[in-house]
Steps between C-alpha positions, in 0.01 A plus 500: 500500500216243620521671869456797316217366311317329816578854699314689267211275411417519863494863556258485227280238610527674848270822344239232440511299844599811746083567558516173666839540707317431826397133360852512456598586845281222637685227276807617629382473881345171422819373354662577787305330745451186264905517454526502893281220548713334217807491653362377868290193409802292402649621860200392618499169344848441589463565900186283417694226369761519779223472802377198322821364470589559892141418593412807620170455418336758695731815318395299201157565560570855553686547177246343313266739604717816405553356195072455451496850618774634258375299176137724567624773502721413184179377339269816608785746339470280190154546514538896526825531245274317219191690538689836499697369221257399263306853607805720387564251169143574399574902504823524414427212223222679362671874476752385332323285256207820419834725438706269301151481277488851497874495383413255210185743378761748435720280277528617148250285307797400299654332874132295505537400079859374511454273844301202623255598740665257717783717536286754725235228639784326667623793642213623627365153631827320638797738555313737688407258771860391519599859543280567790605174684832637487461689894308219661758235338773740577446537869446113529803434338788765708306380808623112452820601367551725826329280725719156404860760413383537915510108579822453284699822730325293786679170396871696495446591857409166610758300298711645199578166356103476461494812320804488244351145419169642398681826312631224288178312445322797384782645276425159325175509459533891438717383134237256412212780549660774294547233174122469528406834539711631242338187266163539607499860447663534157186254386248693700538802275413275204210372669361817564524610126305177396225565789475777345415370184278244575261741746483670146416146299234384779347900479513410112355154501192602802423875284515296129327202592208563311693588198782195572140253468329663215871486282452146688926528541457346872765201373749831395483725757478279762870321305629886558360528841670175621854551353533844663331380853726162472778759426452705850435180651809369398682792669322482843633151468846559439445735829373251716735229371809736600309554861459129520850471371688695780254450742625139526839637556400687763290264660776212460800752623245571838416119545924436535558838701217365734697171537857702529321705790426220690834345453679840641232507776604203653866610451476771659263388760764208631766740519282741703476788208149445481282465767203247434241780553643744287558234209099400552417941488821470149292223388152615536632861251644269296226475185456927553887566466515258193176712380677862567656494126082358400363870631854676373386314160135600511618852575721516156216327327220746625736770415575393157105364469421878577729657280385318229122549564571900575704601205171277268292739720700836478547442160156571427439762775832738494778400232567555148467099354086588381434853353238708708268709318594852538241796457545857531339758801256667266154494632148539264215405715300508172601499171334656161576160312741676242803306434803493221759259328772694397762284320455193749691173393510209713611134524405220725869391476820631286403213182179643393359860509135521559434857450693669250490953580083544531329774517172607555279726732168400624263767636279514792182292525580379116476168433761320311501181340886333386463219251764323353605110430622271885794584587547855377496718820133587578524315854849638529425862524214448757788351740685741432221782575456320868873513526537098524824586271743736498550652152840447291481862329301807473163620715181428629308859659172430674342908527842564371683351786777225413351209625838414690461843713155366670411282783370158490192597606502772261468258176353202611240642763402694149467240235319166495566196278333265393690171374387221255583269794436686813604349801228467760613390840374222712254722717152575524351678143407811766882445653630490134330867432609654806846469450500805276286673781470392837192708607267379174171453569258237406311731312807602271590159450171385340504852329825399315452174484213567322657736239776178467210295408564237797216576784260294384700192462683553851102503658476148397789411680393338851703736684493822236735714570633363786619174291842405510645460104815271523880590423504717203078491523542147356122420555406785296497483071746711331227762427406499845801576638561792198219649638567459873849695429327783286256548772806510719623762311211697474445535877886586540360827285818630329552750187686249312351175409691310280311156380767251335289261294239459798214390327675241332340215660180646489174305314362786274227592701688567798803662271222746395393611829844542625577694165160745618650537874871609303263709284362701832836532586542710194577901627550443782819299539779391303438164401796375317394114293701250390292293244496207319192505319477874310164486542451548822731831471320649214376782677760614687664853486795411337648145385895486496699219296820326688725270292794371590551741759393797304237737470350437093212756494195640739159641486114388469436203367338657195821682421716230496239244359587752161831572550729215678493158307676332818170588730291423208646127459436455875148616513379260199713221627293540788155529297614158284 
């Protein structure tokens, strides 16, 4: 089942490596030549040894010189193998990494809520490096096996008591290596699973430092941080204690079968079985025949390593264990902005519905405000709009069209959003803006930008719009980065723009002139607003209620000022 396993997570590594077969092709050739030159020096060394030994000083000189010659050669094929190598890692590295990110983009949201980021970091950072060493390892590996099975069929021909001696040794040594492999493997797979873990924890502890110090929990998180890294530790401990463990054994059982090989030498030597030379050429293999079961070893243990890092890898890229998002084949290049709930329940998991059979139809360039206590569904039904969620139950038509019929690009390349806490990436604030279009100008930057409110503080920054803003923008103020992702969003220039509480962190003044730029918005999209404070909603089309999941009452604010006691409550709590 295993060979099965290993069999398949090479063809599929093979799609990703096969554009650089011809690196391939030269590792293979290079192995070769390096195996060659592997298997003469110790012939060398051993005529070299028996000129000394017979004064034939003048062969000896000779030798050495082949042997100075050889060893360049050995050393400029090094030279050539590594460069090449670390040439095809690179490439091969790198397309696998970009398409096992791709891979994790399409992951249900629900995949990225319910696991550590760790989980896919890992994978992404370590196993794919592992998997691509697999063909240069590989070819190493057979080579050495090949190249010393070669000296031990040499050793039958030139004495067969030699050779069933040295089966034994290494059927010995061949017990001892297949306890530790089994051993070391079974608590490999549990080190992996806390790796995983803590490359979450360290993401954690770097991304919420600033929030760790202002809580001023250092003392607590670091407590957490230590258990689960002593943890891990503690596992690639056990590991290395059960290589030191059995290495010993081997090393111990080689040290006697040394001794026992020098014993039957001479045996067979005075009883003319052996002759001198041939013991000396038996003698000088020795330490590589002893080794042969080493490379078998490192073969089983690449394999297994590989099987291991492949199936983390595959996982993500081509199996069933993380849901993919799946869209339909429905294309609108451009959407009115009309869109419907029709009975639409949903729950983040089976204990608590979120969304309890809504319904509601918003029109083209209206804008909508939803209002309602934390925790009721407002944010909800905006991920569910972008399709971040699947629905449990009923429909959601954009122009009439079930959102589940139409292409990614269909929904999202039509609606913006706007979060309370948008994530802004570690890039330049002109980098930041062109991720929602690649060819933006300079001019339509500063144009938005100064719609969002933000221009004239980014032209006091040193570098403007050029400047680099941190991980998550974390040298810019809440506001700032609020505005940075509605002026995101504006240049991305979509029908639907749905703001979820994104002037929240907003001073007043600032909160008004956003509120004006949502106001020219007004006709011509549909702006869909998620607000806290009522006020800043008072003027929009139509204002709907959620409770508990539940649609209470809509219309203007004036209407349900007189008519809904629940939106009436809010707005004076607010006024208190």
């Amino acid at each position: 089942m295993e060979l099965k396993s290993i069999l398949n997570n090479f063809k599929n590594t093979w799609k990703f490596v096969k554009e650089d077969k011809k690196y391939l092709i030269f590792f293979l050739i290079f192995s070769l030549i390096l195996c060659g030159i592997s298997v003469i020096t110790p012939l060398l060394s051993a005529k070299m040894l028996l000129f000394l030994t017979n004064g034939l000083f003048k062969d000896l000189i000779n030798i050495a010189l082949i042997i100075l010659v050889v060893e360049l050669i050995r050393n400029l094929f090094n030279y050539l193998y590594n460069v090449l190598f670390n040439k095809y890692s690179l490439k091969a590295t790198s397309r696998i990494q970009v398409n096992i990110a791709k891979e994790t983009m399409k992951l249900e949201v629900s995949e990225l809520d319910n696991n550590s980021s760790g989980v896919f970091i890992d994978r992404i950072n370590n196993d794919t490096r592992e998997i691509v060493n697999i063909f240069s390892d590989l070819g190493d590996g057979v080579i050495d096996v090949v190249s010393n099975v070669g000296i031990l069929i040499a050793i039958y021909f030139i004495n067969k008591i030699m050779f069933v001696y040295f089966i034994l040794m290494l059927l010995i040594i061949f017990i001892f290596e297949h306890l530790r492999m089994k051993k070391f493997f079974e608590l490999d797979k549990k080190r992996r699973k806390l790796a995983e873990k803590n490359t979450g924890l360290i993401s954690e502890l770097i991304r919420g430092s600033r929030d760790i110090k202002s809580l001023n929990v250092e003392n607590n998180f670091l407590k957490i941080a230590e258990d689960k890294l002593v943890e891990s530790n503690n596992e690639n401990y056990k590991m290395q204690k059960v290589n030191a463990k059995y290495n010993i054994i081997t090393a111990s059982v080689k040290d006697f079968s040394n001794l026992f090989l020098i014993f039957l030498g001479i045996f067979l030597c005075l009883n003319n079985y052996l002759s001198i030379s041939n013991f000396v050429i038996i003698y000088m293999y020795k330490d590589r025949l002893l080794e042969l079961l080493r490379y078998w070893s490192f073969l089983i243990e690449l394999a297994k390593k590989f099987n291991v890092a492949a199936t983390r890898v595959f996982e993500i890229i081509d199996s069933d264990k993380f849901k993919k998002e799946i869209f339909g084949d429905k294309i609108l290049d451009k959407i009115n902005g009309d869109f419907e709930f029709k009975d639409v329940s949903f729950s983040y998991n089976e204990d608590k519905v979120i969304l309890k059979n809504i319904g509601f139809k918003i029109n083209a360039n209206e804008t909508v405000a939803f209002v309602g206590k934390s925790g009721s569904g407002k944010s909800t039904i905006f991920s569910l709009l972008n399709r971040l969620y699947m629905i449990d139950s009923g429909e959601i038509l954009i122009d009439n069209v079930n959102i589940n019929e139409l292409t990614k690009d269909s929904i999202r390349n039509n609606m913006s959003i706007i979060t309370q806490n948008p994530y802004i990436f570690n890039f330049s604030i002109k980098d930041n803006l062109r991720l929602v279009k690649e060819d933006a100008t300079l001019d339509e930057m500063i144009e938005v930008c100064k719609l969002a409110c933000l221009h004239d503080f980014i032209m006091t920054l040193k570098d403007g719009y050029d400047t680099i803003v941190g991980e998550g923008g974390i040298t810019l103020s809440g506001g700032q980065r609020q505005r940075l992702a509605i002026a995101r969003a504006l240049l991305k220039k979509t029908e639907i723009i749905l703001f979820d509480e994104a002037t929240s962190a907003l001073d007043n003044e600032t909160q008004k002139n956003i509120q004006t730029a949502i106001n020219n918005l007004k006709g011509e999209y549909t702006v869909l607003i998620i607000a806290h404070r009522l006020s800043t909603v008072i003027d929009s089309d139509r204002i709907i209620i959620i409770d508990d999941g539940q649609i209470l009452d809509e219309g203007t604010h004036e209407f349900l000022i007189k008519t809904n006691e629940f939106y009436k409550k809010l707005y004076e709590k607010e006024l208190i």
